[in-house]
N, C-alpha and C positions, 0 to 999 in steps of 0.2 A: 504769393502763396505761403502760410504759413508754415513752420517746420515742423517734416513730422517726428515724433517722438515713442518710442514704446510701441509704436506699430500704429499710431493715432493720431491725427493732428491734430496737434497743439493750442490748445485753447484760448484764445485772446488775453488780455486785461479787461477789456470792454465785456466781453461775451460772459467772463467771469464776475466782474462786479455788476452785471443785471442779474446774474442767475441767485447770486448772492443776495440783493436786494427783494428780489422776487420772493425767498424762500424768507424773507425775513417779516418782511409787507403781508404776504399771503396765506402763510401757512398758519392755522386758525391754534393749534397746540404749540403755545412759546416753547416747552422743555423741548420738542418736535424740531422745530424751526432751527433753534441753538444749535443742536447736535447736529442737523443737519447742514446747518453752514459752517460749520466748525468743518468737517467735512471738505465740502468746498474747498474751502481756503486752505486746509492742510493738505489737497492734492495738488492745487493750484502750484504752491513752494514747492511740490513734494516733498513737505517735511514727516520727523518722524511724531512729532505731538503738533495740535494746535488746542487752544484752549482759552479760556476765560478765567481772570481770579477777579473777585469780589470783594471791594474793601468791609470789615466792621470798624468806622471810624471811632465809634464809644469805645469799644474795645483794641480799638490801635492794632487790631490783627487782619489777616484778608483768607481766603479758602478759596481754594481750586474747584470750583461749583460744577463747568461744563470742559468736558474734554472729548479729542477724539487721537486716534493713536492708528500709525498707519500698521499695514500688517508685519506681525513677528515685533512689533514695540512695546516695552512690559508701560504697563498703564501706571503714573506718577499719580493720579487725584488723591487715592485714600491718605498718600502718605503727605499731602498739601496742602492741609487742613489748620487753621488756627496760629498761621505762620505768622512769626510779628510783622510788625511793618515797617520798623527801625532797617530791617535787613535790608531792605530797598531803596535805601535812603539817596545812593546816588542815579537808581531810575527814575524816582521822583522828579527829583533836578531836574533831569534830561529832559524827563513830561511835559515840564512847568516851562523850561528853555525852546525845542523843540517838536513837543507835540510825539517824540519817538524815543525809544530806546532800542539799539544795535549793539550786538557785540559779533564781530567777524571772528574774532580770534579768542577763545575763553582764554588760552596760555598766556597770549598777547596782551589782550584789553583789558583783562581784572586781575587788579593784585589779588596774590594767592594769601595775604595776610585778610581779606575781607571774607564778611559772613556768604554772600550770596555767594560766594567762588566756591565754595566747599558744598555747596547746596546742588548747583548746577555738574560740579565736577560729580556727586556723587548719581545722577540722572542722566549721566553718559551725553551732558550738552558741551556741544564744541563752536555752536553759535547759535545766535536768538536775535528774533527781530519784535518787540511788542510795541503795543500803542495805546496810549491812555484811554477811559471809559469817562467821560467829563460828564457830571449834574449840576447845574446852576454854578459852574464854572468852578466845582468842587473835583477832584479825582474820587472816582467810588469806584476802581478796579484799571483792570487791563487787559487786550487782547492780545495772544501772543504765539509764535510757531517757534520750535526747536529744529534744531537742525537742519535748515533750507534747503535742498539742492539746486536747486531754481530759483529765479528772482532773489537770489541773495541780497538784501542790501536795498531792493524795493520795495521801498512804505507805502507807495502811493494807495494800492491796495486795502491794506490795515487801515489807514488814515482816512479812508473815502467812506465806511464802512461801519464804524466807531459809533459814531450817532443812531443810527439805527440798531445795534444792538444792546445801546445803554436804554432806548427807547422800547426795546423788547425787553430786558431785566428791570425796567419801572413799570411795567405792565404788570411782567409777573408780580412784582412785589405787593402791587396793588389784590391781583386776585387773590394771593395770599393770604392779604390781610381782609379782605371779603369773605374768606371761606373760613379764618379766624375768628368774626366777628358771628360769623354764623351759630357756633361751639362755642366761645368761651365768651364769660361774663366779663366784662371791661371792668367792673369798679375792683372785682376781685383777682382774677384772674385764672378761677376756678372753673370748671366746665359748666356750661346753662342748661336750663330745661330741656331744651332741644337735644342736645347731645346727651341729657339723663336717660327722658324718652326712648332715643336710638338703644343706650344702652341697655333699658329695662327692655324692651322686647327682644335685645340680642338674649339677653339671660332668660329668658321668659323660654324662647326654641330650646338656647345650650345650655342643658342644666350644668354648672361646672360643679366639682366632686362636693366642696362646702359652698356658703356663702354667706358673708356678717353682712347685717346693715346696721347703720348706726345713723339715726334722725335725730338732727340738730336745731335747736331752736335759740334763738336769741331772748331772753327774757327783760321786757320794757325796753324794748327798741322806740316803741310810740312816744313813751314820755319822754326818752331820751331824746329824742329830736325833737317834741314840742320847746323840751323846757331848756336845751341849749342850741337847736339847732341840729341839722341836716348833717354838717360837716364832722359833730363827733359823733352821731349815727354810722354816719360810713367808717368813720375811723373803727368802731366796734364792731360792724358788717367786715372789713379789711384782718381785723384783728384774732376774729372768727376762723376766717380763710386761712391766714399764714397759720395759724395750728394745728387746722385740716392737714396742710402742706405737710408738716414738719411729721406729720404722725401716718398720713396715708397718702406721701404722694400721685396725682396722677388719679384718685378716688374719687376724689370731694365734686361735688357739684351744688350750686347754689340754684337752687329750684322754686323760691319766692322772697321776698324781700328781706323779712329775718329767718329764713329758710333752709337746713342744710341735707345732706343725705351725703352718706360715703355707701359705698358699694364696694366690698375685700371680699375678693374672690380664693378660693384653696389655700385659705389659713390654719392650722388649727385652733381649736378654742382658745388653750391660752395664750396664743399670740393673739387674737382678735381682741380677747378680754384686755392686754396689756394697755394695744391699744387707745381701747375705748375708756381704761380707767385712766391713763396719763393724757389724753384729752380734757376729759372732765378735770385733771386736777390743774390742768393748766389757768381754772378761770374762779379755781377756789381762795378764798378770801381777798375777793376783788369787792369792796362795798358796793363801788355802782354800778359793776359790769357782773351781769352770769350769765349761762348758758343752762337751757334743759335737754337733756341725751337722753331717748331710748334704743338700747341695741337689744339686736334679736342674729346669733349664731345659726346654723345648722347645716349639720351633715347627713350628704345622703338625701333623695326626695325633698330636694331642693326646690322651692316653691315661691317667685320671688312676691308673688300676688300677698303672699299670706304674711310672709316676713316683713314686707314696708308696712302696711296694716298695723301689724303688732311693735312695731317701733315706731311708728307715729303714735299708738294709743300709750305705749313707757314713756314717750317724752311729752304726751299731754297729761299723764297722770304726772312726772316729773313737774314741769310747768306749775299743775293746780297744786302740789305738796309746794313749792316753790313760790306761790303768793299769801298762802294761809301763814304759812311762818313767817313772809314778814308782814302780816297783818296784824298776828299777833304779837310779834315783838312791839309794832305799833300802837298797838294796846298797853301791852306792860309798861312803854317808855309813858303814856299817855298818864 
């Protein structure tokens, strides 16, 4: 008969890593699933944290993504964020060796001269049991509990476990990048039609107090690609985008091929005009590269029907001003 504990008997190993599997297999919302086995596993030790960190290998850092914190334990994630990954350098090892990292004794087991000691010592850890997240035989994270009271010292657990929740944060990552791909334009990385849509009806119900638009157009995108090709097309579509960026981040949307639209919400004018004039001078005396801009500001009786309208028709009037002149310089050089 198992022992009882806290007035309850004691949960297996067995009966814990099905319930664990189950919540992991079954449970249809990953971020759900996570927290909830997080859970698990951190009553399982009764520890006082259990958690996930998540490597960024491009960026050599990793982030404290899922955690769970038993009751009265102040919660460590916000402040886990962006941590290098030098600091871990002897868990690594341990991963790569072992498949685990243990520390029974922080006092004991980590010199007090290393980065992780000072990290742990200031998160009130007096021992930690984690275990690698492996992808195509890469480390991209780790699962880990502080504090043990129980099972101190047994991975089997952690170890058995591992696989199925690096196979539920590839999932995620996957939905992620589907729900991404849904909203942002890939060649630019500016927001798409789709998500302009959403947002023009969002302003269409909430009038917000101003609203600028500014309609972007790429002028001789066609010849450009005829007479060198696709790839300096994009490079000018690309070159478009990063100016959007640099002047209204977070605004810009690319809503047809040479296509642009910003949407600046509770500007005042002349910030909106600054804007829109150091855009435009971004692509002056470019010979083979320009742009036509029309913006339209207004406050009050904000109307977004009538504003895109009237800055499509400035930047098709810009445009036609914009081929006559070099038609006739064409002329004069002729």
């Amino acid at each position: 008969m198992a022992e009882m504990r806290n007035g309850r008997q004691e949960d297996s190993l067995e009966t814990i890593l099905i319930e664990s599997l189950h919540i992991l297999v079954y449970e249809k919302d990953i971020n759900t699933a996570l927290n909830c086995f997080l859970e698990t596993i951190g009553k399982y030790y009764k520890a006082d944290r259990a958690y996930i960190f998540e490597f960024d290998l491009r960026k050599r850092t990793m982030n404290n993504t899922f955690e769970w914190c038993a009751e009265k334990v102040r919660t460590e994630k916000d402040r886990l964020q962006n941590v290098q990954i030098h600091v871990i350098e002897s868990w690594i090892k341990k991963f790569h060796e072992k498949r685990e990292f243990y520390i029974a004794a922080l006092e004991d087991d980590v010199s007090q001269d290393r980065e992780d000691f000072e990290i742990l010592k200031k998160q009130g850890i007096k021992s930690l049991m984690a275990a690698p997240l492996l992808w195509d035989d890469d480390i991209v994270g780790f699962l880990g509990v502080d504090n043990p009271a129980e099972h101190n010292g047994d991975m089997l657990l952690l170890r058995s476990v591992v696989d199925f929740v690096t196979a539920d944060l590839e999932k995620r990552r996957l939905i992620e990048e589907l729900s991404r791909a849904c909203c942002i334009d890939m060649l630019t990385g500016l927001k798409n039609r789709n998500e302009y849509m959403r947002k023009y009806n969002e302003l269409k119900e909430r009038r917000p107090e101003t609203l600028g638009v500014i309609f972007i157009d790429i002028n001789g995108l066609k010849q450009l690609n005829d007479t060198y090709g696709h790839e300096r097309g994009d490079a000018m579509i690309r070159k478009t985008a990063e100016a959007i960026n640099r002047y209204a981040p977070g605004c810009g949307y690319r809503i047809g091929g040479d296509e642009f639209i910003i949407l600046l919400e509770n500007l005042e004018e002349k910030q909106f005009q600054a804007k829109a004039e150091g855009l435009s001078a971004e692509f002056q005396g470019d010979g083979e590269y320009s742009i036509s801009i029309g913006e339209v500001w207004q406050k009050e009786n904000v109307d977004i029907d009538r504003q895109v309208k009237e800055a499509d028709f400035c930047m098709y009037e810009a445009k036609k001003l914009h081929y006559r002149n070099r038609n006739y310089d064409r002329r004069k050089r002729g």
